[in-house]
C-alpha positions in Angstrom: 22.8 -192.9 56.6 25.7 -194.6 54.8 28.6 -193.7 57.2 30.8 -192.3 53.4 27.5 -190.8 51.7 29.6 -187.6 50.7 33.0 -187.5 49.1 32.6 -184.1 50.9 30.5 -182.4 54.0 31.7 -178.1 53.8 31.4 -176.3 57.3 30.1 -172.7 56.1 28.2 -171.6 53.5 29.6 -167.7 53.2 31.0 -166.8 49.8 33.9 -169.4 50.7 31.8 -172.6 51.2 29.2 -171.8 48.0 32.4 -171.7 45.8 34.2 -174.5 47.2 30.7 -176.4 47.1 30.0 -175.3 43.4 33.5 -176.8 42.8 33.4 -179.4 44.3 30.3 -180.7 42.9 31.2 -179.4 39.1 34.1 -181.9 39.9 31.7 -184.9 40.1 32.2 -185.0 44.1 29.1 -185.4 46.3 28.7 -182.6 48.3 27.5 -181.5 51.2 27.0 -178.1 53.1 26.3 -177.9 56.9 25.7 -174.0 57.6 24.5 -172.7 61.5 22.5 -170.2 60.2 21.2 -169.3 56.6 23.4 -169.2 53.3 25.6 -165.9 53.3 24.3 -164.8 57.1 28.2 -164.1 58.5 30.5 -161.9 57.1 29.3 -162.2 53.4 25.9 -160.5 54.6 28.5 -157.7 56.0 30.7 -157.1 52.6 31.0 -154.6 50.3 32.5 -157.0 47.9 35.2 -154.9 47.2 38.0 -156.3 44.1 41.2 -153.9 45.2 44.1 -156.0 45.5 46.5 -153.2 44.9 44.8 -151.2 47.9 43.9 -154.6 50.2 47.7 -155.6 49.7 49.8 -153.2 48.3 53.3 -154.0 48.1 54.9 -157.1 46.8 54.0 -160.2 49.1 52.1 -163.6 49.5 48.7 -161.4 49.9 48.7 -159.2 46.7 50.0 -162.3 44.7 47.1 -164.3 45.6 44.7 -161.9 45.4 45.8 -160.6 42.1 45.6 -164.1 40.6 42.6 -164.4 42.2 40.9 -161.0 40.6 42.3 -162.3 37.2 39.9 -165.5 37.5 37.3 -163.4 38.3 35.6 -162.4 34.6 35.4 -165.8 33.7 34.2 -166.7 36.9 31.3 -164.4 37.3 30.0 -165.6 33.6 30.2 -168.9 34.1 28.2 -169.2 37.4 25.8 -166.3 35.8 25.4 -169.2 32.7 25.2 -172.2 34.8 22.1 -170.0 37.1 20.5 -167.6 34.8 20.9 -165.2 37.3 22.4 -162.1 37.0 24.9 -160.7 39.6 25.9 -157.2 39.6 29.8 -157.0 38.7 31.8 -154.3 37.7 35.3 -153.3 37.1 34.4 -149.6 37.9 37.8 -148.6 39.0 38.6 -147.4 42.5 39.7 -144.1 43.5 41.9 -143.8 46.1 42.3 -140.0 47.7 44.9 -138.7 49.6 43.5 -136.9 52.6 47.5 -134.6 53.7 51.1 -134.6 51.6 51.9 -137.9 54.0 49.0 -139.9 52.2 49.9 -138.1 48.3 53.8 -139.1 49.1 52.7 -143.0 49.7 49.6 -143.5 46.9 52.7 -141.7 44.4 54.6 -144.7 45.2 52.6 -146.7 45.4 51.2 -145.9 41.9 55.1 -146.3 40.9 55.0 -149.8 42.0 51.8 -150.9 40.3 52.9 -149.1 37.3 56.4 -151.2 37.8 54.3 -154.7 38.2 52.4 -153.9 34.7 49.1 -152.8 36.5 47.7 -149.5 34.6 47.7 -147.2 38.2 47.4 -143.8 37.2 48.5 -140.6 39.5 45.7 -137.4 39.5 46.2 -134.5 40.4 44.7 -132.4 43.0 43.1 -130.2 40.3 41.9 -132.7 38.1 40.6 -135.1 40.8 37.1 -133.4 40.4 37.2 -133.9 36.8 37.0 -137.9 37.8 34.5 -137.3 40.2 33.2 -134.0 40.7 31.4 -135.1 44.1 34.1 -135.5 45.8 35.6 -133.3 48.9 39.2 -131.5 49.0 41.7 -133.9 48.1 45.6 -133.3 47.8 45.6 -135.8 45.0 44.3 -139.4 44.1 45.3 -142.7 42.9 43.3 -144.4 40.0 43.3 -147.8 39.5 41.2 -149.0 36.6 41.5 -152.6 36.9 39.4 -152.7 40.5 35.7 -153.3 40.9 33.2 -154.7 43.3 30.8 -157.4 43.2 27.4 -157.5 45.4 28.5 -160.0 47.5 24.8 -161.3 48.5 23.3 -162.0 44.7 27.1 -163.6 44.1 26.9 -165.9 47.1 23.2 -166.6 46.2 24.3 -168.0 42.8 26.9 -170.1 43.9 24.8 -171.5 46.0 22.2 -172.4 43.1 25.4 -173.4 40.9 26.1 -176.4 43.5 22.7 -177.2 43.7 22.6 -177.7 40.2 25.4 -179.6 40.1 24.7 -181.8 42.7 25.3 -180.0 46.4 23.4 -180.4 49.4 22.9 -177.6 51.5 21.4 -178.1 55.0 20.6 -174.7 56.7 20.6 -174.0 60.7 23.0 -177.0 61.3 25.6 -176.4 63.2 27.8 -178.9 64.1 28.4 -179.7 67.2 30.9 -183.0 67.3 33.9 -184.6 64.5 35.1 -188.0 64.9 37.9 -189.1 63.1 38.4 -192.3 61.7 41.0 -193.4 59.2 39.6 -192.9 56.1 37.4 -190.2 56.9 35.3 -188.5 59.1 32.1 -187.9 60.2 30.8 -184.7 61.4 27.5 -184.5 63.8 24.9 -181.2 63.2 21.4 -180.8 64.4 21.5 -184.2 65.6 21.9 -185.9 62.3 25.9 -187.0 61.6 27.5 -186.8 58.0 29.9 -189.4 57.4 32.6 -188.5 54.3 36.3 -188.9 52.7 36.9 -185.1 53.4 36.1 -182.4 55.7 36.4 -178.6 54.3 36.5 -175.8 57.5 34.8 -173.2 56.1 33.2 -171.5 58.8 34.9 -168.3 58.7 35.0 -166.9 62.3 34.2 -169.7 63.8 36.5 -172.1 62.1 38.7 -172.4 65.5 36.3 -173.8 67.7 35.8 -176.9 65.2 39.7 -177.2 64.8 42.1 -175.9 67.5 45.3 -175.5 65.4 43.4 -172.8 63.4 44.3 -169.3 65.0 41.1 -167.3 63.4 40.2 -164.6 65.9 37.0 -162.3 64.8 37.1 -159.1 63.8 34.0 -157.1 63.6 33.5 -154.9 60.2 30.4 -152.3 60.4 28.8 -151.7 57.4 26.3 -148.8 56.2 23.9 -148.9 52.9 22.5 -145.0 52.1 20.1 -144.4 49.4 21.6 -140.8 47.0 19.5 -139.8 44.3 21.0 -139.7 40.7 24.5 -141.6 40.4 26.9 -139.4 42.7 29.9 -141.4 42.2 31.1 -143.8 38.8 33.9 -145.5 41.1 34.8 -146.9 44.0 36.1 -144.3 46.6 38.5 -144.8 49.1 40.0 -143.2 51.5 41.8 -143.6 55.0 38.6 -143.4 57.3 36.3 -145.1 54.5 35.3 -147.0 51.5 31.7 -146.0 49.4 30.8 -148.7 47.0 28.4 -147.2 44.2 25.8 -150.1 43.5 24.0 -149.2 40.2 20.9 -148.6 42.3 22.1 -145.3 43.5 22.6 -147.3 46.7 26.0 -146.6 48.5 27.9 -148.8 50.5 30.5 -147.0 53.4 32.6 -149.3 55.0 34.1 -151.0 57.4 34.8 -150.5 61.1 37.6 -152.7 62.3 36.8 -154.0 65.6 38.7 -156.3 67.9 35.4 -157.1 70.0 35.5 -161.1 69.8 31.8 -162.2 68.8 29.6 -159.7 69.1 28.2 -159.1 66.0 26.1 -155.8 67.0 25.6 -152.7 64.9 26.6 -149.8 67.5 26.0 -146.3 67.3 29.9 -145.5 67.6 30.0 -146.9 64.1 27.4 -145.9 62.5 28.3 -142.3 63.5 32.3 -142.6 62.7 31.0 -144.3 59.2 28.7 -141.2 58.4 30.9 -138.3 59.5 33.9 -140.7 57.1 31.6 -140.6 54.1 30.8 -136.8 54.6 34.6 -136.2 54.3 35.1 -138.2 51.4 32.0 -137.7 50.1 29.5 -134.5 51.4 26.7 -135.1 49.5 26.2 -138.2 51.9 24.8 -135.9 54.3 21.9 -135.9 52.2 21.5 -139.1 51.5 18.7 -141.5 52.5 19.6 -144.1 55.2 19.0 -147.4 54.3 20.4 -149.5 57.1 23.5 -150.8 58.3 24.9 -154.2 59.2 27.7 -155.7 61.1 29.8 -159.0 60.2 33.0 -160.8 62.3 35.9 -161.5 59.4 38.5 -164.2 60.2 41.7 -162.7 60.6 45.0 -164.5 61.3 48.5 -163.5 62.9 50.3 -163.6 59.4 47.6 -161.9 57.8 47.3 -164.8 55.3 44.2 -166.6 54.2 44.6 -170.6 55.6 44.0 -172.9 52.8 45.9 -176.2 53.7 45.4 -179.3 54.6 45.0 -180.4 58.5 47.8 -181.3 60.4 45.7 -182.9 62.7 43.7 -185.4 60.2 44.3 -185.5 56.5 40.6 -185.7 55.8 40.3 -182.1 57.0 41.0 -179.1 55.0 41.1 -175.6 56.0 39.6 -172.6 53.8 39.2 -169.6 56.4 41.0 -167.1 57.4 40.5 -164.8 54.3 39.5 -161.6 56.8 38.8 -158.8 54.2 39.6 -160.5 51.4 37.1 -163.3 51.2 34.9 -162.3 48.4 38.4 -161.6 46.2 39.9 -164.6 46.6 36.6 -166.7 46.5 37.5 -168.3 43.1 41.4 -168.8 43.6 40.1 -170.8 47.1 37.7 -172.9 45.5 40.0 -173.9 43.0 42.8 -174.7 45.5 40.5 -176.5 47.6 39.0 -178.7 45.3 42.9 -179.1 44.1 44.0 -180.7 47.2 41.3 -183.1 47.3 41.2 -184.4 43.7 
C-alpha cells in the first residue's frame, strides 16, 4: 500500500467517526475508517440520542454554547444525510419534560426556565396541576419545566446513515481493526490495525473511550451508562421525560427508552442487575405505567468523560498530523454535527 493512500485514516466509527468520515469525504478527502469492533458497537449502541442542551448543560458556559449551536445544525443535518442515503432516520423535536420531584428541584427548573427564557429559548414553567394536562401518565410532580425546542434522535439508524453517507462519498470503512501501533513521520503518519498499516496526511482519534491508550495526553476515563428499552402499548408519553433518577425516550414504536446509570467502573461494559433494577423502579416513579410494560432488553455503553467536562476537539500537541474528536461523554450524539464540521475545519 502507497505509504499516503488516505488524506485521512479515523480511529472509531461511533456517531463521532461516521460524521467526521461523511465530512470528510463530502470534502473531497480520501477517507478511511479503522473501527475494533462493528460500526456504532460502543457508546452509540448505548444512547438514547437525547437533543437537551438546556438540561445536558444548563447555565451559561463553553458546554451549552456548543451544544446549542450544535442542536441548531441539526434539522438541516438530518435531511441532508436522509437525501444523500434514502434512508429514513427517526428524529423528532418532541420537547422534553423536565419534572420536579420536591420544592428544592421546582425552585432550580423555575430558574432555570428564567434563564432559558432570558437567552431567547421558548422554556415554559407548568404547574403542578396542569402537568397532567401535558402528560396525563405521569406520577405526582410538584411542577415541570417544558422545553419545546428538545428532541431525540435514534442514535443507531442515525449512525447507520452516516456511515452509508461516507461510503457514498467515498469512505472506507474497515471493521474489527483495531489498531495496535502509530508511527510518526513528518508529514504524516501511519497507523498499523489487524496487521495491515494505513499510511496518511492526518490522523482523527475518534475512539471514544478508548481514545487514551492510542494518545497519552488525552485524559478520557470511561464511564459506564446502563440503558433499558421496554415495550408500552398505545403511545404513553408525546415527550421526552426527565427527571433526577431517569430519562424515558418515547420512540414512535411505543418502545421506551429509560436511561442512563452513571458508573465510574473503568471498562467493563456489563449490564448488571443493580442497574437494571435502579432504572425500573426510576421509570415507575416518573412514569407507573412502566410497571406494565414489556421488557425489551437493556444495554450498557462506557462514554468518554474528561476532567473539564469539555468535549476534546483539537489538534495534537504531540504530532500535528493527529487530531482529537473524543471526549464528548453524554453529549456525543448532540454535538455530532458541530464536531464533524470543526474537524474537517482544522484539516482543510
Amino acid at each position: 500500500m502507497p505509504a499516503r493512500e488516505w488524506d485521512a485514516i479515523v480511529v472509531g466509527a461511533g456517531i463521532i467517526g461516521c460524521a467526521v468520515a461523511r465530512q470528510l469525504s463530502r470534502r473531497g478527502m480520501r477517507t478511511v475508517v479503522l473501527e475494533a469492533r462493528t460500526v456504532g458497537a460502543g457508546a452509540t449502541q448505548a444512547s438514547a440520542g437525547v437533543l437537551a442542551p438546556y438540561i445536558e448543560a444548563p447555565g451559561e458556559g463553553a458546554l451549552q454554547a456548543l451544544t446549542v449551536r450544535s442542536l441548531a445544525m441539526y434539522d438541516d443535518f438530518i435531511q441532508a444525510v436522509q437525501r444523500e442515503t434514502g434512508t429514513q432516520v427517526e428524529y423528532r423535536r418532541c420537547g422534553t419534560l423536565e419534572v420536579a420531584g420536591d420544592e428544592m428541584s421546582a425552585a432550580r427548573l423555575i430558574a432555570l426556565g428564567e434563564w432559558t427564557r432570558s437567552a431567547g429559548i421558548d422554556a415554559r414553567w407548568i404547574e403542578p396541576n396542569a402537568v397532567a394536562g401535558l402528560e396525563p401518565a405521569v406520577g405526582p410532580t410538584k411542577g415541570a419545566l417544558l422545553v419545546p425546542s428538545h428532541g431525540y434522535v435514534r442514535a443507531s439508524q442515525l449512525s447507520a446513515a452516516l456511515m452509508e453517507s461516507a461510503r457514498r462519498a467515498g469512505a472506507s470503512f474497515a471493521s474489527g481493526r483495531r489498531v495496535d501501533r502509530i508511527e510518526y513521520e513528518k508529514d504524516g503518519v501511519t497507523a498499523t490495525a489487524g496487521g495491515t498499516s494505513y499510511g496518511a496526511r492526518n490522523l482523527v482519534i475518534a475512539a471514544g473511550s478508548w481514545s487514551s491508550t492510542l494518545a497519552s495526553q488525552t485524559a478520557v476515563k470511561p464511564v459506564r451508562g446502563q440503558l433499558l428499552q421496554l415495550q408500552c402499548e398505545g403511545a404513553p408519553i408525546a415527550r421526552v421525560l426527565w427527571s433526577e433518577s431517569c430519562y424515558i425516550v418515547p420512540w414512535t414504536d411505543g418502545t421506551l427508552l429509560v436511561g442512563a446509570t452513571v458508573e465510574d467502573v473503568g471498562f467493563d461494559e456489563r449490564v448488571t442487575a443493580s442497574g437494571v433494577h435502579g432504572l425500573l423502579a426510576a421509570a415507575r416513579a416518573l412514569l407507573p405505567v412502566t410497571a406494565d410494560a414489556s421488557f425489551v432488553g437493556a444495554r450498557a455503553g462506557l462514554r468518554p468523560s474528561t476532567p473539564s467536562g469539555l468535549p476534546v476537539i483539537e489538534r495534537s500537541g504531540e504530532h500535528p498530523s493527529v487530531i482529537h474528536a473524543t471526549g464528548h461523554y453524554r453529549n456525543g450524539i448532540l454535538l455530532a454535527p458541530l464536531t464533524a464540521r470543526l474537524v474537517s475545519d482544522l484539516i482543510d
